[in-house]
KERO-591984 format. One record per residue (C-alpha): residue number from 1; x, y, z; residue in three letters. Coordinates in nm, 2 decimals. Example, Ala and Ser with C-alpha at 12.3 -4.5 7.8 and 13.67 -1.06 7.14 Angstrom:
% residues 2
[1, [1.23, -0.45, 0.78], "ALA"]
[2, [1.37, -0.11, 0.71], "SER"]
//
This chain:
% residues 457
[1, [10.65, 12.02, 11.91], "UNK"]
[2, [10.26, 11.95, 11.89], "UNK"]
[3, [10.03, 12.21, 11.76], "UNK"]
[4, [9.66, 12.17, 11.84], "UNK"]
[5, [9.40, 12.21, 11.59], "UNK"]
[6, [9.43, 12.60, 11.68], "UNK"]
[7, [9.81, 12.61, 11.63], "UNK"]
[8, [9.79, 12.42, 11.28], "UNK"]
[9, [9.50, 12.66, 11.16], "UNK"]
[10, [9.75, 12.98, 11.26], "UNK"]
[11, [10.08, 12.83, 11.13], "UNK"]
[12, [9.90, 12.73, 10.80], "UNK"]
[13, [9.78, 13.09, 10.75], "UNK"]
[14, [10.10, 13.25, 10.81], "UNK"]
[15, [10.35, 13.06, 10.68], "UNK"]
[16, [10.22, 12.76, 10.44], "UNK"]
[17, [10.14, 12.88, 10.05], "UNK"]
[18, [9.91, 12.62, 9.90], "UNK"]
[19, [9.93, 12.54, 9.55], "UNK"]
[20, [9.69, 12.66, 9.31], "UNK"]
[21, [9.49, 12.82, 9.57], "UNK"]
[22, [9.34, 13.14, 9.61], "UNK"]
[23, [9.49, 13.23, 9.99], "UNK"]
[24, [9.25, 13.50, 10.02], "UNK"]
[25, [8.95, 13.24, 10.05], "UNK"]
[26, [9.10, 13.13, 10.42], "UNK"]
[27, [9.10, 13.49, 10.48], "UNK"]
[28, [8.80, 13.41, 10.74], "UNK"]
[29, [8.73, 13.05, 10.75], "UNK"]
[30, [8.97, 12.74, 10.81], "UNK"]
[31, [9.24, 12.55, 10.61], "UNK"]
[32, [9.14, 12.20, 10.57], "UNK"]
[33, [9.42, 12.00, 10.76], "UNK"]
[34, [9.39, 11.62, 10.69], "UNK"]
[35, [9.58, 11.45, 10.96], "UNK"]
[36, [9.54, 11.07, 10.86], "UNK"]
[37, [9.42, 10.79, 10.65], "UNK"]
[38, [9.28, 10.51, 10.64], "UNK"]
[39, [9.16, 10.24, 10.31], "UNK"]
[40, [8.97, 10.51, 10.09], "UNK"]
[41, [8.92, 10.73, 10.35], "UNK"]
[42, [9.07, 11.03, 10.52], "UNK"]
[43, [9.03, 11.22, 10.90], "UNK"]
[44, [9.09, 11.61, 10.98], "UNK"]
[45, [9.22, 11.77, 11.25], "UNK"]
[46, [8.92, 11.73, 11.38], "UNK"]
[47, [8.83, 11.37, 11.34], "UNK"]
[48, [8.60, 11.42, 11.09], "UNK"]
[49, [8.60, 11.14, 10.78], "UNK"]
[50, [8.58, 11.20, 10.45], "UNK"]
[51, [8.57, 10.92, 10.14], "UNK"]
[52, [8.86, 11.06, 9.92], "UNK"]
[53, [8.70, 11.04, 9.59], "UNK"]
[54, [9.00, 11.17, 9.43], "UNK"]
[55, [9.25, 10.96, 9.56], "UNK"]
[56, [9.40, 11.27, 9.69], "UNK"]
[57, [9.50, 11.39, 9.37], "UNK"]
[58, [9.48, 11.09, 9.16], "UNK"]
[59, [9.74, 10.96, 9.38], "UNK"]
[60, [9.65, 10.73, 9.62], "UNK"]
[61, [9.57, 10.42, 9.44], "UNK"]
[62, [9.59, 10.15, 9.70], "UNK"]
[63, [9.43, 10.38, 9.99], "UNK"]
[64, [9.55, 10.52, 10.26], "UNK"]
[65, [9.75, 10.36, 10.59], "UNK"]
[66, [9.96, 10.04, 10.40], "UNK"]
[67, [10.19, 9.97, 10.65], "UNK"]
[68, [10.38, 9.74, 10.44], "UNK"]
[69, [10.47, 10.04, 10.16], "UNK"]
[70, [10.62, 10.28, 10.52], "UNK"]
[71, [10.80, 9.96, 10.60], "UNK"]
[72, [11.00, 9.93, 10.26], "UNK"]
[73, [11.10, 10.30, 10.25], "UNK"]
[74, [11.22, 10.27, 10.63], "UNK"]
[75, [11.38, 9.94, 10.54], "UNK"]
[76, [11.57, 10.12, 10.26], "UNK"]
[77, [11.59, 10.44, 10.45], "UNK"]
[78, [11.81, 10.23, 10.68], "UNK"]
[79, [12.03, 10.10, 10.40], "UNK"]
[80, [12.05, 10.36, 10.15], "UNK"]
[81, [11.89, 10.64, 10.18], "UNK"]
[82, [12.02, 10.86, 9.88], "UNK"]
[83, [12.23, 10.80, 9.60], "UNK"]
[84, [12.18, 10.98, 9.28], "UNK"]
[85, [12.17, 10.83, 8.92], "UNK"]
[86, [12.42, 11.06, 8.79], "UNK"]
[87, [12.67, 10.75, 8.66], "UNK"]
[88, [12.56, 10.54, 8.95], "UNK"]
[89, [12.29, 10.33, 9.02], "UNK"]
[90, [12.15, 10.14, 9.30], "UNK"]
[91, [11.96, 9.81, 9.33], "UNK"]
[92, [11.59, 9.94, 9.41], "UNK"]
[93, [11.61, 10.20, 9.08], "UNK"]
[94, [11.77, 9.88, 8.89], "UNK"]
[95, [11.50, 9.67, 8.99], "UNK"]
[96, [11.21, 9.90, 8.91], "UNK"]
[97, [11.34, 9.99, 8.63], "UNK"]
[98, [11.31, 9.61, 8.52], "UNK"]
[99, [10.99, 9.55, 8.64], "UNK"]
[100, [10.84, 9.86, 8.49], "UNK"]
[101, [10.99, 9.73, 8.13], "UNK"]
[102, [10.84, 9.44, 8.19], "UNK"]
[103, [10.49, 9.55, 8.23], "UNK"]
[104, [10.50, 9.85, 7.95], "UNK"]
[105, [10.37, 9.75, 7.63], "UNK"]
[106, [10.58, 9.61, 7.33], "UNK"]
[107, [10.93, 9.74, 7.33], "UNK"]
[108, [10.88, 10.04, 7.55], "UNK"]
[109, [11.22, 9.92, 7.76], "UNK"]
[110, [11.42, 10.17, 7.90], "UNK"]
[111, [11.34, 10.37, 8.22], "UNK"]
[112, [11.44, 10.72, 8.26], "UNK"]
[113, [11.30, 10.83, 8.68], "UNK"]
[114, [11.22, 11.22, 8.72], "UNK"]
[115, [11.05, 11.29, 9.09], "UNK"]
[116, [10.69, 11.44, 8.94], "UNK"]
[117, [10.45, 11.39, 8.63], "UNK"]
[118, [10.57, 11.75, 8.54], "UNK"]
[119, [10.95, 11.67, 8.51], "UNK"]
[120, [10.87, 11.36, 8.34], "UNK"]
[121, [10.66, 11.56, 8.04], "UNK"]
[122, [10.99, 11.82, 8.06], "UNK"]
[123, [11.22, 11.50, 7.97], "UNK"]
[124, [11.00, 11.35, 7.73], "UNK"]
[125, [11.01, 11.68, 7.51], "UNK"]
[126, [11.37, 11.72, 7.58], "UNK"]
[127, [11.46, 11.37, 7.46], "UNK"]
[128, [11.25, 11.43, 7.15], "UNK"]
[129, [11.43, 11.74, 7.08], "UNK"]
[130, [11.76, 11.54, 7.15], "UNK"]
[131, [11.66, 11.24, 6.96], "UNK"]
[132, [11.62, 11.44, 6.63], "UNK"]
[133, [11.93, 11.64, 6.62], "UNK"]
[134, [12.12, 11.32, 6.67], "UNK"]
[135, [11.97, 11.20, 6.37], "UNK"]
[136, [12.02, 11.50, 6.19], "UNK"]
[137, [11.69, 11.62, 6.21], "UNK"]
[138, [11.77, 11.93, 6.38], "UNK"]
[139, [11.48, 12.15, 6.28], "UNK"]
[140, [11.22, 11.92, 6.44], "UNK"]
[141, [11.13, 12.06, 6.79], "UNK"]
[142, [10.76, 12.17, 6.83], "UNK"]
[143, [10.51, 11.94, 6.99], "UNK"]
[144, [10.10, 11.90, 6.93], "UNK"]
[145, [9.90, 11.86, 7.22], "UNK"]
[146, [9.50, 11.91, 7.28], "UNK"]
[147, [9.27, 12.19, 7.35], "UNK"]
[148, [9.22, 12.25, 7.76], "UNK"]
[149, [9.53, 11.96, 7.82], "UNK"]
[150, [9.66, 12.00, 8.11], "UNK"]
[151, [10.04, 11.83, 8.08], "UNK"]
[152, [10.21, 12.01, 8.43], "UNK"]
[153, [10.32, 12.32, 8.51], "UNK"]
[154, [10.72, 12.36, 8.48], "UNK"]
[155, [10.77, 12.61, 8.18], "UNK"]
[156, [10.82, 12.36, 7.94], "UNK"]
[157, [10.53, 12.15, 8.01], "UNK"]
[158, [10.29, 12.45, 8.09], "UNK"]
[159, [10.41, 12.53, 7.68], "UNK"]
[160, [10.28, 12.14, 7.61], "UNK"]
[161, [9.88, 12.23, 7.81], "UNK"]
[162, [9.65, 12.36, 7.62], "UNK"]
[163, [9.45, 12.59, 7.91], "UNK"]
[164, [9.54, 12.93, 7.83], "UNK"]
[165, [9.42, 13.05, 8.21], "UNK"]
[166, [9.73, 12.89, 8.37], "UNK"]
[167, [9.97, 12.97, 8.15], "UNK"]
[168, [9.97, 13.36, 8.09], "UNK"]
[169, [10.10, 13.47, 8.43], "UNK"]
[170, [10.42, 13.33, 8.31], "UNK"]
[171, [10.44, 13.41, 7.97], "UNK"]
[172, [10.67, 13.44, 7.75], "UNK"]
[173, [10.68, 12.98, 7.72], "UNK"]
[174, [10.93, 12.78, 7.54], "UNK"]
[175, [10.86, 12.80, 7.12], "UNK"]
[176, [10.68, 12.53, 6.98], "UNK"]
[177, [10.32, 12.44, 7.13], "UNK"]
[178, [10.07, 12.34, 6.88], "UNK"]
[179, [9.70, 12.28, 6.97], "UNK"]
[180, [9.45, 12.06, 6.81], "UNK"]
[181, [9.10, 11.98, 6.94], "UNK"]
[182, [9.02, 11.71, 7.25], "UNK"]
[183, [8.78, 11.39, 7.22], "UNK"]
[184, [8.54, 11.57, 7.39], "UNK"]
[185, [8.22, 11.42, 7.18], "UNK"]
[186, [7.92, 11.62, 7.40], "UNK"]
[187, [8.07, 11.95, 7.27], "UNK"]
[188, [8.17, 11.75, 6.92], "UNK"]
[189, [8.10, 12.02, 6.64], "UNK"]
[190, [7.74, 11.98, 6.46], "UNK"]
[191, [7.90, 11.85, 6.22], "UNK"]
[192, [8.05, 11.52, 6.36], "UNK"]
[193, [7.78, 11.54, 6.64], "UNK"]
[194, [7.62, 11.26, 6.54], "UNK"]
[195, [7.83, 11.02, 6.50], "UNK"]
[196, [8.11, 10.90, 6.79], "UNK"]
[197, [8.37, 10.74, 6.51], "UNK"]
[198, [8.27, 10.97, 6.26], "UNK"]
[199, [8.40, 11.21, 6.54], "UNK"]
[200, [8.68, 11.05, 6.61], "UNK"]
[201, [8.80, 11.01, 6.30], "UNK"]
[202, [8.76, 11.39, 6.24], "UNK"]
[203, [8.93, 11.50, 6.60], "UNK"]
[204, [9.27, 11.23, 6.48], "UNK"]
[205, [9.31, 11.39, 6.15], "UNK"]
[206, [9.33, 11.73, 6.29], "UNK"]
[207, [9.65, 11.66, 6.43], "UNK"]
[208, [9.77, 11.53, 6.08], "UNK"]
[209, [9.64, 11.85, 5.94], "UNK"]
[210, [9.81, 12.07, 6.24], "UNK"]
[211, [10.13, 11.86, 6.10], "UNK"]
[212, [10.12, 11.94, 5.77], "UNK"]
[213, [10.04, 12.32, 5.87], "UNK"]
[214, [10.36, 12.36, 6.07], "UNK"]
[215, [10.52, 12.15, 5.85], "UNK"]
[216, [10.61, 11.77, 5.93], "UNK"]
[217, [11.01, 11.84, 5.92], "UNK"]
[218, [10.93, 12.08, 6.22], "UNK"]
[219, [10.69, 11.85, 6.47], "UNK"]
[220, [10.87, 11.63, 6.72], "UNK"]
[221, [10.60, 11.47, 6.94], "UNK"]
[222, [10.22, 11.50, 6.99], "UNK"]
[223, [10.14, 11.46, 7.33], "UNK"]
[224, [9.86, 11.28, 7.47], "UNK"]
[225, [9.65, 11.16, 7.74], "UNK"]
[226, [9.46, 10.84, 7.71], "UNK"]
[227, [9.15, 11.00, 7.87], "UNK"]
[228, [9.21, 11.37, 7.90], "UNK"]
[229, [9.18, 11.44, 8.25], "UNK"]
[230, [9.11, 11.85, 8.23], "UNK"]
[231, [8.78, 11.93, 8.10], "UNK"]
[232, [8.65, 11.69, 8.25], "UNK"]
[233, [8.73, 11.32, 8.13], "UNK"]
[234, [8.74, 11.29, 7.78], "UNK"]
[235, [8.74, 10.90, 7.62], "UNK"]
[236, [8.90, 10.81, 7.31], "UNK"]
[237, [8.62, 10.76, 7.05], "UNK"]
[238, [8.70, 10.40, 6.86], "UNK"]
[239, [8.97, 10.36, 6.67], "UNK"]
[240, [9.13, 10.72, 6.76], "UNK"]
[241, [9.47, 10.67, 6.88], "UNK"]
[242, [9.49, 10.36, 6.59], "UNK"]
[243, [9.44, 10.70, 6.36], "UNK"]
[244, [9.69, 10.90, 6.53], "UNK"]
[245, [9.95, 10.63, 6.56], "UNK"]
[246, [9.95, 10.54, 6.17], "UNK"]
[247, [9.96, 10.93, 6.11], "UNK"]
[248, [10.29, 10.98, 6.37], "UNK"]
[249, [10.44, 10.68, 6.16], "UNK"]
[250, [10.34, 10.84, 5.86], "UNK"]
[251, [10.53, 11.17, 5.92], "UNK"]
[252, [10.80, 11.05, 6.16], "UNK"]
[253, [10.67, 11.23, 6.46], "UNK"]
[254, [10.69, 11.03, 6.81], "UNK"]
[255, [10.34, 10.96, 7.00], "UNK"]
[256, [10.43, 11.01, 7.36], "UNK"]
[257, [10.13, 10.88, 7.58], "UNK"]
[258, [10.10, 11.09, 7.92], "UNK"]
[259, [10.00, 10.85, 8.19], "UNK"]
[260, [10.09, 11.07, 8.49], "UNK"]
[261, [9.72, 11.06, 8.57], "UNK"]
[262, [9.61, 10.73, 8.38], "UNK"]
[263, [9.91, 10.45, 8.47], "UNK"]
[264, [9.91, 10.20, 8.74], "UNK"]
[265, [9.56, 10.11, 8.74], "UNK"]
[266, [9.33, 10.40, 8.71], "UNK"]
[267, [9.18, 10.27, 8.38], "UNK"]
[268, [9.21, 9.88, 8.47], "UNK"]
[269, [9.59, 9.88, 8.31], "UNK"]
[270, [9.88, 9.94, 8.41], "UNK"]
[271, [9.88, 10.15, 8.16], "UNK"]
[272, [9.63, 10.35, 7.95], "UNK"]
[273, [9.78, 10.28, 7.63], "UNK"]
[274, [9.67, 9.91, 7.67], "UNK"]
[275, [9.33, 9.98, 7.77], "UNK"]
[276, [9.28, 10.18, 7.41], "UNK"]
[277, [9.50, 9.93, 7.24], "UNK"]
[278, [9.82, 10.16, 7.10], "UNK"]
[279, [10.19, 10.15, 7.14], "UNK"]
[280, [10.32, 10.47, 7.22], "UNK"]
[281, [10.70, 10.60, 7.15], "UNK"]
[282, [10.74, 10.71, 7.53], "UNK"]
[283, [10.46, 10.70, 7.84], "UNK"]
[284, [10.55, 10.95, 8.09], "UNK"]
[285, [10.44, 10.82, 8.44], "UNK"]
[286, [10.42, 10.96, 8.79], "UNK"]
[287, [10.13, 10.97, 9.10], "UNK"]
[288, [9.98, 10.60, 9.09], "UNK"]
[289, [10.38, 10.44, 9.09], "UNK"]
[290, [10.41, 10.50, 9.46], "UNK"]
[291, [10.03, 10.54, 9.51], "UNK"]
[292, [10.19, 10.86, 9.70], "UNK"]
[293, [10.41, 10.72, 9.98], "UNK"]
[294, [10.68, 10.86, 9.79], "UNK"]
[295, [10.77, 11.16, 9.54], "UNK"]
[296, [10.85, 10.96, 9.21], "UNK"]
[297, [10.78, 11.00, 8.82], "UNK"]
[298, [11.00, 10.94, 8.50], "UNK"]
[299, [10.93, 10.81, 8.14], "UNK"]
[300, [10.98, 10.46, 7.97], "UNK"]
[301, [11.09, 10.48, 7.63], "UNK"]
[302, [11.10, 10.23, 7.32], "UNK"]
[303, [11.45, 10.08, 7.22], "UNK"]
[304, [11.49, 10.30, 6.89], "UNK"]
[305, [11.49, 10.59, 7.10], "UNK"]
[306, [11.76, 10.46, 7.32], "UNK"]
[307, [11.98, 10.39, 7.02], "UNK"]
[308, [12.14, 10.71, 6.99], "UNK"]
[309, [12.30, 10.73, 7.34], "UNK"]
[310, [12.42, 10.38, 7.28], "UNK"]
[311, [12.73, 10.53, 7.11], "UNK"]
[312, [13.02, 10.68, 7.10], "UNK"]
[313, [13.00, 11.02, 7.32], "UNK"]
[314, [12.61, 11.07, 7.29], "UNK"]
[315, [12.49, 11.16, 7.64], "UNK"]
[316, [12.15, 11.30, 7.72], "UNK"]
[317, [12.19, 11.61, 7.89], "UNK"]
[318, [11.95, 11.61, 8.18], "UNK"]
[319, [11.90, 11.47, 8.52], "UNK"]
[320, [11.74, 11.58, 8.81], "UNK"]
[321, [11.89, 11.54, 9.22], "UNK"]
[322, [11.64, 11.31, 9.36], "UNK"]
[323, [11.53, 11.13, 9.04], "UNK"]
[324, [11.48, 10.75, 9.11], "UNK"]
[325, [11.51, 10.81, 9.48], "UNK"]
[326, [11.63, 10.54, 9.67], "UNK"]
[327, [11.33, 10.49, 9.90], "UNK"]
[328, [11.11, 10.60, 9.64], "UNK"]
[329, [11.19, 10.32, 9.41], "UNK"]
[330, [11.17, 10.07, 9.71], "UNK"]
[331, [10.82, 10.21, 9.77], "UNK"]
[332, [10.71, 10.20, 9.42], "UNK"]
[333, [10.82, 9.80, 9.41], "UNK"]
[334, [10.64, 9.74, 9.73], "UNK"]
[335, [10.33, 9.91, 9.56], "UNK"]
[336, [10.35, 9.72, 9.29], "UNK"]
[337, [10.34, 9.38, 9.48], "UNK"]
[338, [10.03, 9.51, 9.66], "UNK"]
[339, [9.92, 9.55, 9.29], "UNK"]
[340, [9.92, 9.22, 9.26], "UNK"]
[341, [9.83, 9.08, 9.57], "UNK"]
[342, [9.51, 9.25, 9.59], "UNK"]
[343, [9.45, 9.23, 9.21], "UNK"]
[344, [9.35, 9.55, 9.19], "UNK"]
[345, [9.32, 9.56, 8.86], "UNK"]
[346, [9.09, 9.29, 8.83], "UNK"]
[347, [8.90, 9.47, 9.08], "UNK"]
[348, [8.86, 9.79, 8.85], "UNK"]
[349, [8.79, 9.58, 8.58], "UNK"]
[350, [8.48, 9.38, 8.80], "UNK"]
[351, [8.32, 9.74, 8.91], "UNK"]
[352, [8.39, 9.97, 8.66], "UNK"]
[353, [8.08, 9.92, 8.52], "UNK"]
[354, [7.88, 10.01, 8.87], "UNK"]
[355, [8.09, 10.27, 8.93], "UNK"]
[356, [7.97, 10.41, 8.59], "UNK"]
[357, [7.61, 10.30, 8.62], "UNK"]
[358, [7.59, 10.43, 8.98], "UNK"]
[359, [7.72, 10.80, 8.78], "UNK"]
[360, [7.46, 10.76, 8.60], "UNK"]
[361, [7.18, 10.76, 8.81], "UNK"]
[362, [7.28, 11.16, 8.81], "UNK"]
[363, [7.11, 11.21, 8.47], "UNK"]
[364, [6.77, 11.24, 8.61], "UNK"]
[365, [6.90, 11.61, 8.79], "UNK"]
[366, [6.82, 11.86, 8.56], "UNK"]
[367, [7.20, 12.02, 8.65], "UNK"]
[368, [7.38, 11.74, 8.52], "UNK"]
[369, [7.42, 11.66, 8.13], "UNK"]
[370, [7.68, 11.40, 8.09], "UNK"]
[371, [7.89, 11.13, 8.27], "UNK"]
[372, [8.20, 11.03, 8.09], "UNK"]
[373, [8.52, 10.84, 8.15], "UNK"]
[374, [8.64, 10.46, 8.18], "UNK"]
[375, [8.80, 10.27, 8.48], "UNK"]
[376, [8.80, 10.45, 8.81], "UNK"]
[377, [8.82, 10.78, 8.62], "UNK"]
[378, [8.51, 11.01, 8.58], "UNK"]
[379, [8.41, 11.36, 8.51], "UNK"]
[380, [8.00, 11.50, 8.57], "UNK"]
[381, [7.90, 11.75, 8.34], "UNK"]
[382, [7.72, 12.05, 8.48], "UNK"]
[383, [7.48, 12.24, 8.27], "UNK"]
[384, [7.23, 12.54, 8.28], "UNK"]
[385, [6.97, 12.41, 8.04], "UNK"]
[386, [6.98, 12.02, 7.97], "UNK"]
[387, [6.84, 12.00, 7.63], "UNK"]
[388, [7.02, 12.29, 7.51], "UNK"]
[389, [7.34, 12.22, 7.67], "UNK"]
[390, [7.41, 12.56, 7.75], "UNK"]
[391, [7.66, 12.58, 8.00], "UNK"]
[392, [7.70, 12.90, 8.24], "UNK"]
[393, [7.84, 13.20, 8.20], "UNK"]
[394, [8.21, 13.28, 8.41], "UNK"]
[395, [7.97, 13.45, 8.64], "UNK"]
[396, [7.77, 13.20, 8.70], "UNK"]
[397, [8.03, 12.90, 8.70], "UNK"]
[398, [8.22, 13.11, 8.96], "UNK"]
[399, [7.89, 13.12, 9.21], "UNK"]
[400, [7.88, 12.75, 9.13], "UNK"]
[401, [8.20, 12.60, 9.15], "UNK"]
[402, [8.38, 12.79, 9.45], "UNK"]
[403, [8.11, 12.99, 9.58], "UNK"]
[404, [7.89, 12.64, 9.70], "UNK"]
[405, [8.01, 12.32, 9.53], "UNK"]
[406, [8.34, 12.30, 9.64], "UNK"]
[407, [8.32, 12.36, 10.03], "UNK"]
[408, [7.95, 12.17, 9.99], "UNK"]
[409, [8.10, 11.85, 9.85], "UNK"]
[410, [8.40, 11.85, 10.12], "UNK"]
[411, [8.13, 11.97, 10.43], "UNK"]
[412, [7.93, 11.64, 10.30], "UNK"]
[413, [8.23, 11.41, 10.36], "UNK"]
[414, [8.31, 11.39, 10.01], "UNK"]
[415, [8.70, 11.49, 9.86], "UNK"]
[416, [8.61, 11.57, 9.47], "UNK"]
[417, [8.75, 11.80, 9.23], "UNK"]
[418, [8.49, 12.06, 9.13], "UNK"]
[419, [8.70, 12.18, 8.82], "UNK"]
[420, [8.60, 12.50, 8.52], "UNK"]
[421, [8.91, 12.49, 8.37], "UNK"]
[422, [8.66, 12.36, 8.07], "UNK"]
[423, [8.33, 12.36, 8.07], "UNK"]
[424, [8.20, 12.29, 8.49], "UNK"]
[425, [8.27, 11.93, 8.58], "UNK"]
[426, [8.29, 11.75, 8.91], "UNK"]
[427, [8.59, 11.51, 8.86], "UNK"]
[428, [8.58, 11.18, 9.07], "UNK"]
[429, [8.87, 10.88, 9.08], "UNK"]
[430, [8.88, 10.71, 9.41], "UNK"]
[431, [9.15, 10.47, 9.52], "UNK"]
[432, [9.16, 10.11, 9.35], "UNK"]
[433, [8.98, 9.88, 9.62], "UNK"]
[434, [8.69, 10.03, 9.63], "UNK"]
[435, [8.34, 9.90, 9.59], "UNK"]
[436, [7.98, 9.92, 9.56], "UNK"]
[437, [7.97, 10.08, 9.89], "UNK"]
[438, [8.20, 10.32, 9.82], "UNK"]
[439, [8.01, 10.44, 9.42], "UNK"]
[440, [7.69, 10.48, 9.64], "UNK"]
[441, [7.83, 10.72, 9.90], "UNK"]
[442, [7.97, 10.93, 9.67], "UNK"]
[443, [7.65, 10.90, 9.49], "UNK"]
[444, [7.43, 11.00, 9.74], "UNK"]
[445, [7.61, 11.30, 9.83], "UNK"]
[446, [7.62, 11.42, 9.49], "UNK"]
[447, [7.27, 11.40, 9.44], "UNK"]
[448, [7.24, 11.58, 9.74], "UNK"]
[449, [7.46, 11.87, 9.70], "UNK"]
[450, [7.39, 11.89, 9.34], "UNK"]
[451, [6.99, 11.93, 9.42], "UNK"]
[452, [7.06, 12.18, 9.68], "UNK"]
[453, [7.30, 12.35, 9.44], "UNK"]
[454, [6.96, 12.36, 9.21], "UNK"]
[455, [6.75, 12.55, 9.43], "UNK"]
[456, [7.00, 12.80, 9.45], "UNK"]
[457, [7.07, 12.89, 9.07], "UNK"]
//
């Protein structure tokens, strides 16, 4: 069956629910059906282009149309194409797992696959919780995360993320969510305003004092990002996560670094944890693995963690169907050869610094007050008043955000995340080769929009 652009429009409306979507926006206008893609860009229906400056949903981190990534899943399509881990395994999950050990930090060796960043945050807590009673720590089960996190949205991750919007509809959550503040340092209290370590040093011993509030014999894990994707980009100030680490060690509570978003290349790392020089106790992983030719996730975990289940009839009760997916795993391999054969983390590494000075240029628009992030990972402040900082009301942000910024960024060619789940940010992280090219189209149609989007507040 082929639908024309007509058909896919109808079929959409009737039958496809989008996720975190309001439906009632395509109530009179179109769905947005992207049909193909190609490098760091993708076509509609249509056969209009657009530069995916999010790499879909930080996803896509080798661009779009690799033939060589839909030739190893059909190649292991052909010779297995499911087997679950469930007392088995097979030789692409082996062999990931192996490679994946061998480019986490320090002795972060053992592989556990999920299929989604969401699953992998659920295992990590479970493990925790697991881990402790084993060692007859049973009372130790709540976990610290930041302010506006965002961690996934299965019930016990949505009980890790700190954005208190997305998590009421399905309230009452899984005991034992702790917030502390975020890194963000343009919002830093006046007190620490001034001073970026000063800052830091404040916003890492609030988690030790949100451990000694609960009470250290009750805190398994504090959860973190290495640049907090929701709000809008949030780097570590200097020496942070050295802070937080001695202060985990310190109480006996396990430092799991989320790199759902951050892993495989986005901050010019495999892993994020490198870039900001810390070892965590478990990195949960997902999106960039597979660049999203295929559904996989999971969590790597140091050796003292694995101890446990090493002996006698210990057995760590989870698993999920499709985790570690055959053709997933075989993707994920083949993605990570492309990795290297393109050295695309050398090519972050070259142009991070005009991707960020590019950003930058955006200062001079009364509309924007900061430009944050590292890598190929970056959030644009919007503000009301520039030297006060004031930010707009829900009102206002709502006019903003969906009501013109959204639909005028995509109209422009340009796929972006226009994002209040903080304070307004336009979120950019574009696939892995680009270039100068690239930072100065998405450039120019920021400055663009964003000036039309002034003569209209």
């Amino acid at each position: 069956m082929t639908f024309s652009s007509q058909d896919l429009q109808e079929a959409a409306k009737q039958h496809l629910w989008l996720h975190f979507t309001r439906m009632s926006a395509y109530g009179a206008g179109d769905v947005p059906v992207i049909v193909r893609g190609s490098g760091p860009y993708v076509y509609d229906d249509r056969g209009k282009r657009y530069l995916d400056g999010l790499s879909g949903l930080f996803v896509s981190m080798i661009g779009h149309g690799r033939t060589e990534l839909a030739e190893a899943a059909s190649k292991q399509a052909s010779e297995l194409a499911y087997f679950p881990l469930w007392s088995y395994a097979h030789p692409s999950a082996v062999q990931l797992a192996a490679r994946l050990a061998s480019l986490a930090p320090g002795d972060l060796n053992r592989v556990f696959f999920t299929t989604s960043g969401s699953e992998a945050v659920e295992s990590a807590w479970k493990l925790a919780k697991q881990y402790f009673k084993l060692r007859g720590e049973p009372g130790r089960y709540k976990v610290i995360s930041r302010d506006i996190a965002y961690h996934g949205t299965s019930m016990g991750a949505l009980a890790v993320t700190g954005l208190a919007a997305i998590k009421s509809a399905f309230e009452p959550l899984p005991p034992g969510g702790v917030r502390v503040p975020n890194t963000n340092f343009y919002r830093a209290p006046a007190f620490v305003a001034g001073d970026l370590n000063e800052f830091g040093i404040w916003a890492a011993d609030e988690i030790e004092r949100a451990i000694l509030r609960e009470g250290p014999e009750s805190v398994a894990c504090v959860f973190l990002e290495p640049l907090q994707n929701s709000g809008g980009c949030f780097p570590p100030p200097p020496g942070y996560f050295q802070r937080v680490r001695s202060i985990c060690d310190k109480y006996g509570v396990l430092l799991v670094s989320d790199e759902v978003i951050c892993a495989f290349g986005r901050l010019g790392y495999y892993f994020g944890s490198e870039r900001y020089g810390y070892l965590p106790d478990i990195i949960t992983f997902a999106k960039g693995v597979t660049s999203g030719y295929s559904p996989l996730g999971g969590m790597i975990v140091r050796d003292h963690l694995m101890e446990p289940f090493l002996a006698g009839t210990a057995t760590f009760l989870h698993g999920i169907t499709f985790a570690g997916h055959p053709v997933s795993a075989a993707v994920a391999l083949a993605n990570l050869d492309v990795f290297e054969a393109d050295n695309l983390l050398g090519n972050v590494r070259a142009n991070e610094s005009g991707f960020r000075a590019t950003l930058s240029k955006l200062l001079d628009l009364p509309i924007v007050g900061d430009v944050r992030g590292d890598g190929y990972f970056y959030g644009i402040e919007l503000v009301k008043d520039k030297a006060t900082k004031e930010t707009f009301s829900d009102a206002e942000s709502e006019r903003l955000l969906r009501g013109f910024l959204s639909h005028a960024l995509f109209d422009a060619g340009l796929v972006c995340r226009a994002d209040d789940r903080g304070d307004p940010v336009i979120q950019l992280a574009p696939p892995l080769i680009c270039t100068q090219e690239h930072f100065d189209e998405i450039e120019q149609i920021l400055r663009s929009v964003l000036t039309e989007a002034l003569s209209r507040l």
